[in-house]
PASEBA-1860 file (N, C-alpha, C; in nm, 3 decimals):
! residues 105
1> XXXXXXXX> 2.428/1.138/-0.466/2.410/1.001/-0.501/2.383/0.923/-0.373 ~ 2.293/0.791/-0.408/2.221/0.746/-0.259/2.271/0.590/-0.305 ~ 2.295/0.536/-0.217/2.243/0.335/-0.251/2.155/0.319/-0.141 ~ 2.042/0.252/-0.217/1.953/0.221/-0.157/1.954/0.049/-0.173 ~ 1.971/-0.024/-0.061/1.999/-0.218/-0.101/1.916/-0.233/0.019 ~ 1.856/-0.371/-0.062/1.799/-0.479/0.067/1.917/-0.598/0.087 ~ 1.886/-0.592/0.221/1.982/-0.706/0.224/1.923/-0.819/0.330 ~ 1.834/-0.880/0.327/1.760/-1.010/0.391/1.841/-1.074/0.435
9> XXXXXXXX> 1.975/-1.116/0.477/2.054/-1.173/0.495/2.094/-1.180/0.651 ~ 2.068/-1.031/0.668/2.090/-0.997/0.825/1.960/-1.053/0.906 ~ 1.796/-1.034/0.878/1.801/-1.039/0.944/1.731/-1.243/0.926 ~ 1.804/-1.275/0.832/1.815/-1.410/0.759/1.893/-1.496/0.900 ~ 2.034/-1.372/0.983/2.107/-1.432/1.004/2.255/-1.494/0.923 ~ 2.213/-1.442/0.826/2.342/-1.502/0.721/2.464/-1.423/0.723 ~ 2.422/-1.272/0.724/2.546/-1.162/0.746/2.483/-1.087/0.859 ~ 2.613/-0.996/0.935/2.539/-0.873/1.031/2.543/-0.794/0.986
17> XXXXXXXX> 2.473/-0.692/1.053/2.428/-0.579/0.981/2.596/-0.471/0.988 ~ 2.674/-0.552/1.072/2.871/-0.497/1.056/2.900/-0.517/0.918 ~ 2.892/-0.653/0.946/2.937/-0.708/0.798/2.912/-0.591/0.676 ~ 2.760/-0.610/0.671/2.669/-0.520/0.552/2.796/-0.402/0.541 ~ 2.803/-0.307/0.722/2.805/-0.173/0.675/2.960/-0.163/0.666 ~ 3.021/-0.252/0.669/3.209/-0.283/0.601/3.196/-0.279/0.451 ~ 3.145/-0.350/0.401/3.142/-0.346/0.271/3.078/-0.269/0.223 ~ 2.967/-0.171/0.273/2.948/-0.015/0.214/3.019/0.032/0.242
25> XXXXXXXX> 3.114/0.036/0.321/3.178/0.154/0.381/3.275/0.167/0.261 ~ 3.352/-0.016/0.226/3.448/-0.033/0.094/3.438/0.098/-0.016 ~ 3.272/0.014/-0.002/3.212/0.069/-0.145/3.233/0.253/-0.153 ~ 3.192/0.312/-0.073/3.184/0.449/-0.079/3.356/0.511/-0.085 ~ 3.426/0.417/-0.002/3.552/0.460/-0.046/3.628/0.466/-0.183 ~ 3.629/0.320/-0.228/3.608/0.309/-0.331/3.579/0.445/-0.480 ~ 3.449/0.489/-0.452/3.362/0.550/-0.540/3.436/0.695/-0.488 ~ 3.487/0.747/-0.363/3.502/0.849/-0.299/3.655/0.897/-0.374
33> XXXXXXXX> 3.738/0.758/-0.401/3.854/0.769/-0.455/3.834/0.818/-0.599 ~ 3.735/0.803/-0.670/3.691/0.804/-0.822/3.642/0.951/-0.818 ~ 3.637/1.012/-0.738/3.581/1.140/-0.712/3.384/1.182/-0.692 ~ 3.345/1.027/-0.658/3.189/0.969/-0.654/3.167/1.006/-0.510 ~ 3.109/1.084/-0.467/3.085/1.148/-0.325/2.935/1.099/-0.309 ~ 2.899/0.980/-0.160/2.759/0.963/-0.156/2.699/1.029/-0.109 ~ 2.598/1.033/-0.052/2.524/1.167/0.053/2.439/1.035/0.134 ~ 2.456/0.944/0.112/2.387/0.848/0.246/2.392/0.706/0.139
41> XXXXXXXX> 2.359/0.599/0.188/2.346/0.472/0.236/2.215/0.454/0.289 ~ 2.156/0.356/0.247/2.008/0.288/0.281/1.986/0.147/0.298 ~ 2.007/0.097/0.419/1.981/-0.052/0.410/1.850/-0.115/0.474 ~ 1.796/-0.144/0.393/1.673/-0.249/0.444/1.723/-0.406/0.506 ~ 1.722/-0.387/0.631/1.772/-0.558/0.643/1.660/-0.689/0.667 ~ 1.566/-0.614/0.618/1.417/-0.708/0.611/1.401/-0.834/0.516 ~ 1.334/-0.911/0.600/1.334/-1.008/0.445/1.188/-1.024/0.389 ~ 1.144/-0.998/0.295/1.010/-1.008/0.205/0.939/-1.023/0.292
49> XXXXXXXX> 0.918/-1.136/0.379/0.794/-1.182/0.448/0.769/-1.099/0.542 ~ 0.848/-1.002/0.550/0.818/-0.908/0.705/0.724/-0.785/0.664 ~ 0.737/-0.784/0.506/0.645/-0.654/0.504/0.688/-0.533/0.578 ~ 0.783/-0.504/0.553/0.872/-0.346/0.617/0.816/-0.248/0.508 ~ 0.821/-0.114/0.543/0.814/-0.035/0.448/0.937/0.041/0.379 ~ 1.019/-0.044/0.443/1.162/0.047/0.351/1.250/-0.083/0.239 ~ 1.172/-0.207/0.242/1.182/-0.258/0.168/1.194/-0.215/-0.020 ~ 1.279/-0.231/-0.076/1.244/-0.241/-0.198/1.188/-0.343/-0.260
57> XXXXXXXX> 1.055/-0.320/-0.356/1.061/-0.148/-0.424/0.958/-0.090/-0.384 ~ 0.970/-0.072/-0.277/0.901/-0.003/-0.161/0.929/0.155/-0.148 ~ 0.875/0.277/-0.155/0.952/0.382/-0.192/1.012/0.452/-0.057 ~ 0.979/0.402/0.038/0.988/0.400/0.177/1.167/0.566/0.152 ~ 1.267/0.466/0.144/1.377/0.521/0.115/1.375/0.674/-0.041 ~ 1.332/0.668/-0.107/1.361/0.787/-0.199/1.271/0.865/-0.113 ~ 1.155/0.868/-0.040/1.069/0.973/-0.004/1.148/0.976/0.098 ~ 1.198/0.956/0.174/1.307/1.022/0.282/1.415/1.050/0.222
65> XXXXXXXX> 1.504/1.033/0.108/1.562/1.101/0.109/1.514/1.261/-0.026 ~ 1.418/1.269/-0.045/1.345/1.332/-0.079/1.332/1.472/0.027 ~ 1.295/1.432/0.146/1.235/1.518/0.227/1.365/1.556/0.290 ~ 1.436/1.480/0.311/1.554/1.485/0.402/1.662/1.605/0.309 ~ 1.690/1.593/0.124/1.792/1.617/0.050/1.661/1.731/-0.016 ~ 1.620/1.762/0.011/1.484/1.827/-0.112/1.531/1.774/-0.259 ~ 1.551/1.615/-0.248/1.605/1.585/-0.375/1.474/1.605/-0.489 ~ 1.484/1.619/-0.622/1.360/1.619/-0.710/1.384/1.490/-0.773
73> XXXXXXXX> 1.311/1.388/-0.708/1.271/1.259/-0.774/1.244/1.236/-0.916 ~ 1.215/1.367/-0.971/1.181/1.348/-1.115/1.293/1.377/-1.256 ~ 1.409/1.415/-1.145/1.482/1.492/-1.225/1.612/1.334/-1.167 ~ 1.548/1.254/-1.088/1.658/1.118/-1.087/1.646/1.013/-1.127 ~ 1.717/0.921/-1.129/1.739/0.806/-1.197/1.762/0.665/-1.113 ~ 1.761/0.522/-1.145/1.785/0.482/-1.076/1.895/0.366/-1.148 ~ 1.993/0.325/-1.116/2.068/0.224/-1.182/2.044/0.081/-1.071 ~ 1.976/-0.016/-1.147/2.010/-0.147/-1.010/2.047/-0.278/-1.122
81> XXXXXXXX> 2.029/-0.399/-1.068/2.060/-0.513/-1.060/1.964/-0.625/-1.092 ~ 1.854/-0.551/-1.047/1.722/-0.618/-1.030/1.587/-0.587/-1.080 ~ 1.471/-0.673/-1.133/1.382/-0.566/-1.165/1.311/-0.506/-1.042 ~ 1.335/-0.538/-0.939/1.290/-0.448/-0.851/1.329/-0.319/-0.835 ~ 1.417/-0.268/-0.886/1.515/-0.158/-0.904/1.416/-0.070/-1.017 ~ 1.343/-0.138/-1.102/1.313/-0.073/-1.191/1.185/-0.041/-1.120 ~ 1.130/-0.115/-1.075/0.965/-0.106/-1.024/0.956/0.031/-0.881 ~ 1.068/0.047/-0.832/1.104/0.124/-0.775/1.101/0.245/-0.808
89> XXXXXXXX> 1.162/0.296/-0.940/1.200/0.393/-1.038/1.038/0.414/-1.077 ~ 0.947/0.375/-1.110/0.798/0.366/-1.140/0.771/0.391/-1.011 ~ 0.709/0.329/-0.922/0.665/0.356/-0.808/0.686/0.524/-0.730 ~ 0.841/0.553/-0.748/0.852/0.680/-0.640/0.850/0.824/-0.786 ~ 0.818/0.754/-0.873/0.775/0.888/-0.988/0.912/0.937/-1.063 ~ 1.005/0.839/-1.070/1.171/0.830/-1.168/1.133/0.824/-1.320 ~ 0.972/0.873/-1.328/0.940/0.813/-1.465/1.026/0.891/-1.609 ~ 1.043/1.029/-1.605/1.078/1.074/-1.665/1.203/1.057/-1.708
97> XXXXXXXX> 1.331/0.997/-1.623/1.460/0.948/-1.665/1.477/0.831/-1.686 ~ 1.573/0.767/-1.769/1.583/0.636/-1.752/1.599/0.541/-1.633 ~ 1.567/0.431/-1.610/1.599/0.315/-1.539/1.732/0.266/-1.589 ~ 1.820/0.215/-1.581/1.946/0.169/-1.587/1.975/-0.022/-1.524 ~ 1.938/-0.077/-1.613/1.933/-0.196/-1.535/2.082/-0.274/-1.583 ~ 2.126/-0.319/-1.492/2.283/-0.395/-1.525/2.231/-0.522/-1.465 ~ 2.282/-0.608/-1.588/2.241/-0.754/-1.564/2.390/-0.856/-1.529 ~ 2.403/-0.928/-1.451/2.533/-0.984/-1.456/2.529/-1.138/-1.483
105> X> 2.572/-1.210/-1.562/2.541/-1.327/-1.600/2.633/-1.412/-1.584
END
């Protein structure tokens, strides 16, 4: 299991990129306690206008960890927040599993 997040904020200036990697770190503990083991963390700290390529939904991140995990992209899924999450899931070839979108209102 991977999280892949943008977080514009850093280099917004709004959070550091400490900040960011405290509260992944939470997070994986967290999930690590549940018996949820990650295999990496992905942060884009770009903001839209910079045009990065590891931006989401940029596939920048699944094709590395693709190459990196010989993960099979087709056989994964993606759960996000956003529809960029989904356009992502289209883009790096997630077509065959569901998208998982959680909306919070």
């Amino acid at each position: 299991m991977f999280i892949i997040t943008n977080q514009p904020g850093i280099s917004k200036g709004i959070v550091t990129a400490e900040q960011v990697n405290r509260v992944n770190s939470y997070i994986q503990s967290v999930l690590k306690a549940e018996g949820v083991e990650l295999s990496g963390i992905y942060v884009c700290p770009h903001q839209e206008s910079e045009g990065c390529r590891c931006r989401k939904p940029g596939t920048y991140f699944p094709e590395k960890t693709k190459k990196e995990y010989s993960l099979d992209l087709n056989s994964s899924f993606v759960i996000g927040d956003h529809p960029g999450d989904a356009e992502l899931a289209i883009r790096a070839g997630l077509t065959s599993w569901a998208t998982i979108l959680i909306l919070f209102l």
